[in-house]
N, CA, C and O atoms as a DFTB+ gen file, in Angstrom:
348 C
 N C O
     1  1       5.109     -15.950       8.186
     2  2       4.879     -15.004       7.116
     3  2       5.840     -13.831       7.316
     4  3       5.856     -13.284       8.419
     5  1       6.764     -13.334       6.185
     6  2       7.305     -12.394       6.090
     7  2       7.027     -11.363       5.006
     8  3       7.138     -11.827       3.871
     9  1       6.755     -10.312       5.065
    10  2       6.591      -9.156       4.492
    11  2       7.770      -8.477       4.018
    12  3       8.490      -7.846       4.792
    13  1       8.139      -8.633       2.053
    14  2       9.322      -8.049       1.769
    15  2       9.161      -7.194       1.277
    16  3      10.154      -6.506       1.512
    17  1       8.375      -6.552       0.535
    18  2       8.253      -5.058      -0.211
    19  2       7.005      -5.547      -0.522
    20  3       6.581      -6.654      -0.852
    21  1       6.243      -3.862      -0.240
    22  2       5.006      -3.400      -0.700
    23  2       5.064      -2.551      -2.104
    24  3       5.849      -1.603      -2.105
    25  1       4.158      -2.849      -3.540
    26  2       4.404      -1.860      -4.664
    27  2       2.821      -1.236      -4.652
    28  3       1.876      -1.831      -5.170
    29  1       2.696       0.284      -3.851
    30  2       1.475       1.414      -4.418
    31  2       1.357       1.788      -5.162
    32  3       2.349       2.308      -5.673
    33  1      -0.123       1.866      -5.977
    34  2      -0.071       2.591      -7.709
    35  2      -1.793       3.233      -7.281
    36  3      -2.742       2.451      -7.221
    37  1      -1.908       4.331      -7.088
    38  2      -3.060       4.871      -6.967
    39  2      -3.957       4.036      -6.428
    40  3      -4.849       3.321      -6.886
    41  1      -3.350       4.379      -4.876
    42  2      -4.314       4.328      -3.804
    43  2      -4.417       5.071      -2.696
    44  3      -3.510       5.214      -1.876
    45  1      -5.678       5.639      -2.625
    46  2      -5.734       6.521      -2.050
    47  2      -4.906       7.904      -2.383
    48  3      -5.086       8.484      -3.454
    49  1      -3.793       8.493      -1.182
    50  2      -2.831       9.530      -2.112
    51  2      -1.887       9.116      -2.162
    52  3      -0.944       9.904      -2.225
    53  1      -1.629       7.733      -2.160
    54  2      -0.135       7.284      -2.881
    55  2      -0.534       6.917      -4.409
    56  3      -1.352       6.077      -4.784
    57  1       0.689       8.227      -5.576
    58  2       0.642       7.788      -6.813
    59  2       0.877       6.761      -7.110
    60  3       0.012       5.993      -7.530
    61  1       2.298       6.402      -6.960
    62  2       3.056       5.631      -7.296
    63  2       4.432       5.408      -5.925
    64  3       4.854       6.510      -5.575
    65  1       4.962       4.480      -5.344
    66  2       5.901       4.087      -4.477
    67  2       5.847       2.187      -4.169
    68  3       5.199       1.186      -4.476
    69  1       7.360       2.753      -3.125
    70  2       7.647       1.329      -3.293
    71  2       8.038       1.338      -2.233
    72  3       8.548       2.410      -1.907
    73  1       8.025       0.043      -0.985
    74  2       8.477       0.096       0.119
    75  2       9.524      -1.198       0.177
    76  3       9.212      -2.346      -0.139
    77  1      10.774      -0.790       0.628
    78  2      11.137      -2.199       1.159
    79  2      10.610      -2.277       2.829
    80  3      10.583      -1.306       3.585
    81  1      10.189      -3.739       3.197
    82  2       9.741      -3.898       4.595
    83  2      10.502      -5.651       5.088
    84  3      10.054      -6.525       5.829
    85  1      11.971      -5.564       4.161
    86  2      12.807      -6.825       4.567
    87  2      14.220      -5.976       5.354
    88  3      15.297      -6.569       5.422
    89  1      14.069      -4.620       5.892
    90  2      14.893      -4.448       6.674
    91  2      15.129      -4.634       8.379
    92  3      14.139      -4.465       9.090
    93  1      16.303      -4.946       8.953
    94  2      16.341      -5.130      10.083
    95  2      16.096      -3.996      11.340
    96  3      16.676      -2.912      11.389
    97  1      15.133      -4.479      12.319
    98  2      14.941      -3.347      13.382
    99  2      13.747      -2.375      13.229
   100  3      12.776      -2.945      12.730
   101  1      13.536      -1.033      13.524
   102  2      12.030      -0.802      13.643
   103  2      11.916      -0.119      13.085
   104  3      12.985       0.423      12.804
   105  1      10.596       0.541      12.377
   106  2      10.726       0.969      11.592
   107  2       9.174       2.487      12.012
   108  3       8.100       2.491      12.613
   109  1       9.848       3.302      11.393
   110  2       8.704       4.490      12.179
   111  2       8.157       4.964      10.888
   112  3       9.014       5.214      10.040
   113  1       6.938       5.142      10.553
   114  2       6.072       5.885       9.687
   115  2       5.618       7.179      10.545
   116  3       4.886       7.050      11.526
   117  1       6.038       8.270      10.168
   118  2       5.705       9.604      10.525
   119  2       5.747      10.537       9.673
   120  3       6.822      10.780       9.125
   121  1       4.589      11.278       9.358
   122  2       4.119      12.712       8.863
   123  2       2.691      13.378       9.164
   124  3       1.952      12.900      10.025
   125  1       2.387      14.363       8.507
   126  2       1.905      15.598       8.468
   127  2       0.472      14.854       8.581
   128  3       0.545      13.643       8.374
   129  1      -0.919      15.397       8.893
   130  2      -2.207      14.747       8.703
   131  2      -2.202      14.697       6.821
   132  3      -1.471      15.417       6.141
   133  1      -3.026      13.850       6.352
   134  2      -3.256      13.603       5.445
   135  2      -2.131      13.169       4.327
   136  3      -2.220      13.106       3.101
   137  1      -1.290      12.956       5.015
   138  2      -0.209      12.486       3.777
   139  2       0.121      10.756       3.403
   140  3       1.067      10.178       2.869
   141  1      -0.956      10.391       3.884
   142  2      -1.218       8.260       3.522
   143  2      -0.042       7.280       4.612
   144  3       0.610       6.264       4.370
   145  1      -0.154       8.094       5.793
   146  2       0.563       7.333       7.215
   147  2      -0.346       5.716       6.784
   148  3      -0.063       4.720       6.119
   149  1      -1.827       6.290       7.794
   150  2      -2.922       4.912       7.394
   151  2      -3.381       4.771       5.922
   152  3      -4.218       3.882       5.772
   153  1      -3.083       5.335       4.978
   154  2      -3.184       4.459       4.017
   155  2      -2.325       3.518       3.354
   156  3      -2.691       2.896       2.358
   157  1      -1.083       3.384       3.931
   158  2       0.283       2.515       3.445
   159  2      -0.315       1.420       4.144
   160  3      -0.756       0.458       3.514
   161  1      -0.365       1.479       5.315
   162  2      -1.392       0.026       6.147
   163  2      -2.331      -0.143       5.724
   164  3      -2.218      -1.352       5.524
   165  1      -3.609       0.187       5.263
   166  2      -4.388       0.258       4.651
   167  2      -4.117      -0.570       3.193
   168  3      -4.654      -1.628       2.866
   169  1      -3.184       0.174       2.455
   170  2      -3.143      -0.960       0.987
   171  2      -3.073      -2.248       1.520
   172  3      -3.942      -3.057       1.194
   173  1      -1.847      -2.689       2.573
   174  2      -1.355      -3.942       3.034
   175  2      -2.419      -4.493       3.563
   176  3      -2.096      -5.679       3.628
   177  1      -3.402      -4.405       3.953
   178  2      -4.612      -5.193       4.322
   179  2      -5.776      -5.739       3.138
   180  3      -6.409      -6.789       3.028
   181  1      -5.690      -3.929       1.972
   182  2      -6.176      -4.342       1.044
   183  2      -6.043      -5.259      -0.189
   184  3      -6.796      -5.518      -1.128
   185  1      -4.621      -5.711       0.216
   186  2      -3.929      -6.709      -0.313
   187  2      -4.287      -7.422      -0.167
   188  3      -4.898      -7.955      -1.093
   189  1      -4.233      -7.955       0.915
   190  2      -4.473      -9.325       1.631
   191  2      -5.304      -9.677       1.751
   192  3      -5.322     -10.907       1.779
   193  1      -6.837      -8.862       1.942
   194  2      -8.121      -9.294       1.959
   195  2      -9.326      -8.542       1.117
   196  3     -10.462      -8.964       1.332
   197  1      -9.205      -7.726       0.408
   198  2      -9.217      -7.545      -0.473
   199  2     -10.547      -6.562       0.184
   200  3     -11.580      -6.496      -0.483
   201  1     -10.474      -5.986       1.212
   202  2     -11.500      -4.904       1.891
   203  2     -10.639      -3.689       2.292
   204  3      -9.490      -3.951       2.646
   205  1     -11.079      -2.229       2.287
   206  2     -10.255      -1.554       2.901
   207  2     -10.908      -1.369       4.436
   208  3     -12.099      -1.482       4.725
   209  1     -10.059      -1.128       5.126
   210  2     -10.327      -0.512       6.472
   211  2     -11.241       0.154       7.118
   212  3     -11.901      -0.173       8.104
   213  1     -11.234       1.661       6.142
   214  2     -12.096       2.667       6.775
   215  2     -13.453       1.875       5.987
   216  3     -14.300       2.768       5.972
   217  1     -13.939       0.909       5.472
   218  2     -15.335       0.734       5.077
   219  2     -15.326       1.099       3.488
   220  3     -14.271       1.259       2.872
   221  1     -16.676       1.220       2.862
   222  2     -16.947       1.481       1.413
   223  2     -16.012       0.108       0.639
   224  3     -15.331      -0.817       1.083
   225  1     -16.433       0.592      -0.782
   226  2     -15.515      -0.232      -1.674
   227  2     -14.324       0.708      -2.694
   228  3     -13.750       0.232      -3.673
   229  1     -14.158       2.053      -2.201
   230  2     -13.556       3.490      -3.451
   231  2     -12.150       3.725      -2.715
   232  3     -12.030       4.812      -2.151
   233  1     -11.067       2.826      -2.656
   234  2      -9.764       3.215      -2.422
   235  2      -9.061       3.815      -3.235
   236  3      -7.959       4.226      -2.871
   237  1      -9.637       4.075      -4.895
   238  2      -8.607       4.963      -5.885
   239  2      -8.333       6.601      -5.448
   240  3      -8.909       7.385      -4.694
   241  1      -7.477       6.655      -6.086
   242  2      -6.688       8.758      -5.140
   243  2      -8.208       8.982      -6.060
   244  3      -8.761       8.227      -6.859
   245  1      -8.577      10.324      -5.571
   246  2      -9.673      11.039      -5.873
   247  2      -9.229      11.651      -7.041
   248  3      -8.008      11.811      -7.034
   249  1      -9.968      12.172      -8.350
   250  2     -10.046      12.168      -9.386
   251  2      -9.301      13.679      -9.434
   252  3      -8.241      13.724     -10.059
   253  1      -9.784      14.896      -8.821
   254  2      -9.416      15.751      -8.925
   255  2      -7.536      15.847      -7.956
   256  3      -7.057      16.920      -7.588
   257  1      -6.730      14.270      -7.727
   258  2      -5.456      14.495      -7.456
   259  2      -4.815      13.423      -8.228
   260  3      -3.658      13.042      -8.053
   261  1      -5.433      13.078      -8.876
   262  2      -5.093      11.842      -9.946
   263  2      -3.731      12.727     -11.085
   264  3      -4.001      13.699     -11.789
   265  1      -2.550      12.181     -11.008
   266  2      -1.496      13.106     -12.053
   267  2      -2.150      12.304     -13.347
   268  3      -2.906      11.333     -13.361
   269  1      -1.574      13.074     -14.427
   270  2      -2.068      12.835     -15.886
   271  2      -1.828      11.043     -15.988
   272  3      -2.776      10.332     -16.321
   273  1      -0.737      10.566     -15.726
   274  2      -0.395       9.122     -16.119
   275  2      -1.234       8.240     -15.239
   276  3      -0.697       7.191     -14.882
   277  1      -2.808       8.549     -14.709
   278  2      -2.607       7.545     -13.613
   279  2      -3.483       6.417     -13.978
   280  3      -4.559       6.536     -14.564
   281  1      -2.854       5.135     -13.525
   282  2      -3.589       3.923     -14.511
   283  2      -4.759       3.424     -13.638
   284  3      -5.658       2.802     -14.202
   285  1      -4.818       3.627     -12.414
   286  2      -6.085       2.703     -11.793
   287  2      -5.099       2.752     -10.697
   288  3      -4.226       3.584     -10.448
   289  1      -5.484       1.543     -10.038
   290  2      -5.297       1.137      -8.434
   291  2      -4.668       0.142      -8.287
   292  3      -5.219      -0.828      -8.805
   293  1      -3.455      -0.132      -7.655
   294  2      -3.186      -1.226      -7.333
   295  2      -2.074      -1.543      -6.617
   296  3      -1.122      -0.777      -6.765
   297  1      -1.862      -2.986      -5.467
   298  2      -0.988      -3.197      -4.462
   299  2      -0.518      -4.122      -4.758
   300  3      -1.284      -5.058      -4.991
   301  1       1.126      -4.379      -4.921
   302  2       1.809      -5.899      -4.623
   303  2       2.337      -5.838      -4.083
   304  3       3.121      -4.895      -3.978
   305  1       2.237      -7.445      -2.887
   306  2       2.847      -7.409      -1.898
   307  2       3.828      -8.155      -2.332
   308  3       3.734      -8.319      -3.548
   309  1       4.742      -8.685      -1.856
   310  2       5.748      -9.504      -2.302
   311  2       5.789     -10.104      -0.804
   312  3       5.654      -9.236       0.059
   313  1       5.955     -11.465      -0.316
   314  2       6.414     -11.950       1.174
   315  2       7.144     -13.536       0.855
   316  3       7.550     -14.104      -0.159
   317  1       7.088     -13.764       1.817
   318  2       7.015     -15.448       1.915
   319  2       6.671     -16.009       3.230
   320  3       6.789     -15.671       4.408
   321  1       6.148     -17.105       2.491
   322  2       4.675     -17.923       3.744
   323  2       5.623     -19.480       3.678
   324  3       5.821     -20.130       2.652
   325  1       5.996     -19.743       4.738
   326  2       6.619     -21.082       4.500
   327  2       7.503     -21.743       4.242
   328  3       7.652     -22.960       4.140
   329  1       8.391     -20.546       4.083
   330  2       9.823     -20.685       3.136
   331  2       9.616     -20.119       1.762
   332  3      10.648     -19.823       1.159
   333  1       8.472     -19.915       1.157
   334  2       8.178     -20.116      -0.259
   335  2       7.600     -19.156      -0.470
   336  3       6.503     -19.091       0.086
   337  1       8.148     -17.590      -1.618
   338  2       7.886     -16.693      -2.022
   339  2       6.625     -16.623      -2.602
   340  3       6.317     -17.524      -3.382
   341  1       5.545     -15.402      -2.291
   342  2       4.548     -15.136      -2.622
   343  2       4.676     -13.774      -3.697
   344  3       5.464     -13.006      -3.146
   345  1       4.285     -13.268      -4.804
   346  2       3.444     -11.951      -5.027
   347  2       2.454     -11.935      -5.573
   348  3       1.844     -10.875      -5.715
């Protein structure tokens, strides 16, 4: 299994972003408390199994940080399992 880009759309406090994760060598996630370090891992699990981490079932950004355009919640992963592209 390879992991090629992650797409965030209101989860948690990611509005909207996009990760590529098909680059070579290591890769460091670092910032400030509260700025969605564990929630970028967090979507990627909620992807995949369709539970989040910390417990409950309420991964949407909280209402009062929601920007005007925001449509709901949601993660695509993009990978490939086998040779053979998944999203």
């Amino acid at each position: 299994m390879k992991f090629l880009k992650i797409q965030i759309e209101g989860f948690r406090t990611w509005h909207k972003v996009e990760f590529d994760l098909n680059r070579p060598g290591l890769t460091q996630i670092a910032g400030k408390n509260g700025c969605g370090k564990s929630s970028l891992i967090e979507a990627l699990v909620w992807c995949l199994y369709g539970k989040p981490l910390r417990g409950g079932n309420n991964v949407a950004t909280k209402k009062s940080q929601r920007p005007i355009n925001w449509c709901g919640t949601s993660v695509t992963l993009h990978m490939v399992v086998n040779g053979k592209p998944l999203v």
